[in-house]
C-alpha positions in Angstrom: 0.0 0.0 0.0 1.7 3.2 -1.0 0.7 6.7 -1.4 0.2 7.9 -5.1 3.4 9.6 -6.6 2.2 12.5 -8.5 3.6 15.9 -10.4 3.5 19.1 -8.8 -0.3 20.8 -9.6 -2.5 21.0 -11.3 -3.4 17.7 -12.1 -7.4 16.2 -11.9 -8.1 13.7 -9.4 -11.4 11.0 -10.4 -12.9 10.2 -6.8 -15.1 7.2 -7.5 -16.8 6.0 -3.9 -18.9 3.5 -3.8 -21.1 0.9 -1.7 -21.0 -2.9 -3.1 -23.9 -5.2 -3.4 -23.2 -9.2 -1.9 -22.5 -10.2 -5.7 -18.6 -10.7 -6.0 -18.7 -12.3 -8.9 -15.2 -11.6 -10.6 -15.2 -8.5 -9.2 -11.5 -8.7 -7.8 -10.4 -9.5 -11.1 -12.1 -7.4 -12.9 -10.4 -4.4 -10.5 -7.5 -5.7 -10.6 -7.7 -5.6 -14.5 -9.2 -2.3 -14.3 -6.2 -0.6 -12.7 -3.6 -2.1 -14.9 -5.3 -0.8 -17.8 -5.9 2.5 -16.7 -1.7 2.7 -15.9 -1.5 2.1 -19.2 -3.3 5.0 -20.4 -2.1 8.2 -21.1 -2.4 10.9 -19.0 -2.5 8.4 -16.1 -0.9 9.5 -12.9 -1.9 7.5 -9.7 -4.1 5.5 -8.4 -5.1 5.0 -4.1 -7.9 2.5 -3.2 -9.6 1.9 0.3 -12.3 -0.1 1.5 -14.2 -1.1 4.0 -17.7 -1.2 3.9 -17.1 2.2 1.9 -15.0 2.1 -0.9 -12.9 5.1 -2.4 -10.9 5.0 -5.4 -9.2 8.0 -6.3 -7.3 8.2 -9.6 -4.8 10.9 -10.7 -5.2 12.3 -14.4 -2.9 14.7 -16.4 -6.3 16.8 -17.9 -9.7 16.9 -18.2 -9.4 14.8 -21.7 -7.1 11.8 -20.4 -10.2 11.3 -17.9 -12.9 11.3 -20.9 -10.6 8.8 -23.0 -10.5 6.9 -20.2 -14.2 6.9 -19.3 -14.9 6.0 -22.8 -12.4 2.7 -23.2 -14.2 -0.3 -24.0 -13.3 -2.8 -21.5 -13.6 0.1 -18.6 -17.0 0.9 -20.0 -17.7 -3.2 -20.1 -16.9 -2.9 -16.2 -18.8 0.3 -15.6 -21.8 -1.8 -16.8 -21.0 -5.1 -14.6 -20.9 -2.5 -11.7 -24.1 -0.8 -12.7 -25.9 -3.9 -12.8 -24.2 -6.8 -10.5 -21.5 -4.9 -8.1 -22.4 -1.7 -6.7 -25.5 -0.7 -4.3 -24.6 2.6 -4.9 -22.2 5.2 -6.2 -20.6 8.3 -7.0 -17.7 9.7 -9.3 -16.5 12.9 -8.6 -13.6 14.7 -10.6 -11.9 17.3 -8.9 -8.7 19.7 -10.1 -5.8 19.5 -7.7 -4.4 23.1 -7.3 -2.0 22.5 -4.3 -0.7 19.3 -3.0 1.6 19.0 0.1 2.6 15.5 2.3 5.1 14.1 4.6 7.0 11.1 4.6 9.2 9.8 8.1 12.3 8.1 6.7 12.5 5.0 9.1 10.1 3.3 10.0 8.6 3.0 13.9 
């Protein structure tokens, strides 16, 4: 688990949280697959993922148009359905522009 490495601001951040239904039914996998694609694409810049109960998913874009390229590749949009209609109870996708980032990182561990 590590925190995403991005560039200094602005970048866009895609905040998907969501709330899943019992139905796991290659749902792993499919995230799993999900990610490595989206890696792939360009424009792509991080990814962080938590859940527990609630799941948040935030991924780091470049601009506004890496996101919509994203949105729109097939097998992401073949996932977005299975979600729609098998995995999630509920959610929401937010996209946000990062204008100032700031962190802090010990250098041993305690």
């Amino acid at each position: 688990m590590s925190i995403a490495a991005t560039p200094e601001p602005p970048y866009y951040a895609v905040i998907f949280s969501s709330v899943r239904t019992k139905i796991n039914d290659s749902y792993s996998e499919t995230a799993q697959k999900m990610e490595e694609l989206a890696k792939k694409q360009p424009g792509f810049l991080g990814i962080e993922s938590a859940r527990d109960g609630l799941g948040i998913t935030v991924s780091y874009w470049r601009d506004l148009e890496s996101i919509r390229n994203w949105k729109m590749q097939l097998d992401h949009e073949k996932a977005q359905e299975m979600g729609r209609d098998i995995w999630y109870q509920s959610y929401k996708t937010r996209i946000a522009k990062v204008e100032r980032d700031y962190g802090f990182e010990r250098e041993t561990d305690i």
